[in-house]
C-alpha positions as CSV (number, residue, x, y, z in Angstrom):
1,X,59.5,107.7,96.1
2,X,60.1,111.2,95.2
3,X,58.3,112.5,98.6
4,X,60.4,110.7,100.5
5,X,63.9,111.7,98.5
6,X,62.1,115.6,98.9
7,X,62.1,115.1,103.0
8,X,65.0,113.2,102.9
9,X,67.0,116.1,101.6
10,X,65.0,118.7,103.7
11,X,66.1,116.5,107.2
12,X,69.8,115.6,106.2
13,X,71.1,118.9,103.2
14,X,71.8,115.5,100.9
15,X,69.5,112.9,98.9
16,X,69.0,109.5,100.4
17,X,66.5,107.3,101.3
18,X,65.9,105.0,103.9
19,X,64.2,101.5,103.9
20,X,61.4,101.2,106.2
21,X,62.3,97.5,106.6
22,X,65.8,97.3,106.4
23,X,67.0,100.3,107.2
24,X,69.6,100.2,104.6
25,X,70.6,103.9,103.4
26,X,70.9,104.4,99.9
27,X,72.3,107.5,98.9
28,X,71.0,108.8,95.6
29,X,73.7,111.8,94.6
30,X,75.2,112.1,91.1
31,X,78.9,112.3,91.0
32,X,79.5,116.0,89.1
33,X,81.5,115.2,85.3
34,X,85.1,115.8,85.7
35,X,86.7,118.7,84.5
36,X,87.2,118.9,81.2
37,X,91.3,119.5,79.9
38,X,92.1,120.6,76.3
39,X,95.8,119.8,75.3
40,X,97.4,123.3,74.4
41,X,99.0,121.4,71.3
42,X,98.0,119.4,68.0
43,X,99.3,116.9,66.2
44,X,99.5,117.8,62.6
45,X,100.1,114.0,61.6
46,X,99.3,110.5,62.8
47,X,100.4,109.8,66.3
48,X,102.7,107.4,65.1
49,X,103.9,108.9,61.6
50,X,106.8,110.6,63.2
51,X,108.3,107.7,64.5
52,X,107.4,105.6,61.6
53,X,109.5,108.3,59.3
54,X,112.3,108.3,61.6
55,X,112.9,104.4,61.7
56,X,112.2,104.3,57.9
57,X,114.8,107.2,57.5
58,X,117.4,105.3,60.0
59,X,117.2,102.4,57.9
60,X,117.9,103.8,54.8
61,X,120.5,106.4,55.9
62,X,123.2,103.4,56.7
63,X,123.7,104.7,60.2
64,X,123.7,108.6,59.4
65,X,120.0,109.1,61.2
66,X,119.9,107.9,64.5
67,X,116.4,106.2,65.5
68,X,114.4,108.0,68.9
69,X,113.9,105.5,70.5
70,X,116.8,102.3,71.4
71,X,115.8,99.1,69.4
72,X,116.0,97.0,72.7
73,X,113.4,99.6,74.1
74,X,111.2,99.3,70.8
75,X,111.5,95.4,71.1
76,X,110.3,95.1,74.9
77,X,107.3,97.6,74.3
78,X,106.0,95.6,71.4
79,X,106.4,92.3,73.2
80,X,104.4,94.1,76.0
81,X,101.5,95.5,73.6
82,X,101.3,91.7,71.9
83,X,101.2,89.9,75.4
84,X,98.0,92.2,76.5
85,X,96.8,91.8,72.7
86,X,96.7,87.5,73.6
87,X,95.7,88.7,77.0
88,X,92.7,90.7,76.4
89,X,91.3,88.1,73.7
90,X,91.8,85.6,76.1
91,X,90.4,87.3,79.2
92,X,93.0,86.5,81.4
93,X,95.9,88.1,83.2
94,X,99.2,88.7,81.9
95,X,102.6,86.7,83.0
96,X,106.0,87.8,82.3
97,X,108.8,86.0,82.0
98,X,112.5,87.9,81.4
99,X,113.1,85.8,78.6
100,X,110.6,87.1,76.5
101,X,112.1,90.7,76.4
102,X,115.7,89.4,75.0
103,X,115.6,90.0,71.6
């Protein structure tokens, strides 16, 4: 196996071999690892602490503190994450229906 992958790569510049009986061509490369990206920023609390503290402080502060993100928008995103919840222990696909996003 490994002489032919060594001729293989001196007649064609890339690894593959060839069946004899099928001639099927399997092509033996290694993909190279992705590039690795470092975000320029940290977090120095809990991804979701921040908007935790704010809803907590918008309840509390009778209207004074307005809340990031739109209730309505808050509502469809969490039916959305509990659908593919019931989805992925299923194993099946997700349907929609328009109803389930009026709060």
């Amino acid at each position: 196996m490994e002489k032919a992958k060594k001729s293989c790569k001196e007649e064609r510049g890339c690894p593959q071999i060839t069946d004899k009986d099928t001639g099927v061509v399997l092509d033996v490369r290694e993909s190279p690892l992705p590039p690795k990206y470092e975000l320029p920023l940290t977090m120095p609390k809990k991804y979701h602490q921040s908007h935790l503290e704010n809803f907590f402080a918008a309840v509390l502060s009778d209207g004074k503190i307005k809340l990031n993100c739109p209730a309505d928008i808050g509502y469809e995103t969490a039916v959305t994450v509990l659908k593919v919840n019931d989805a992925a222990q299923a194993g099946c696909k997700l349907d929609f229906k328009g109803e389930e996003f009026i709060a």
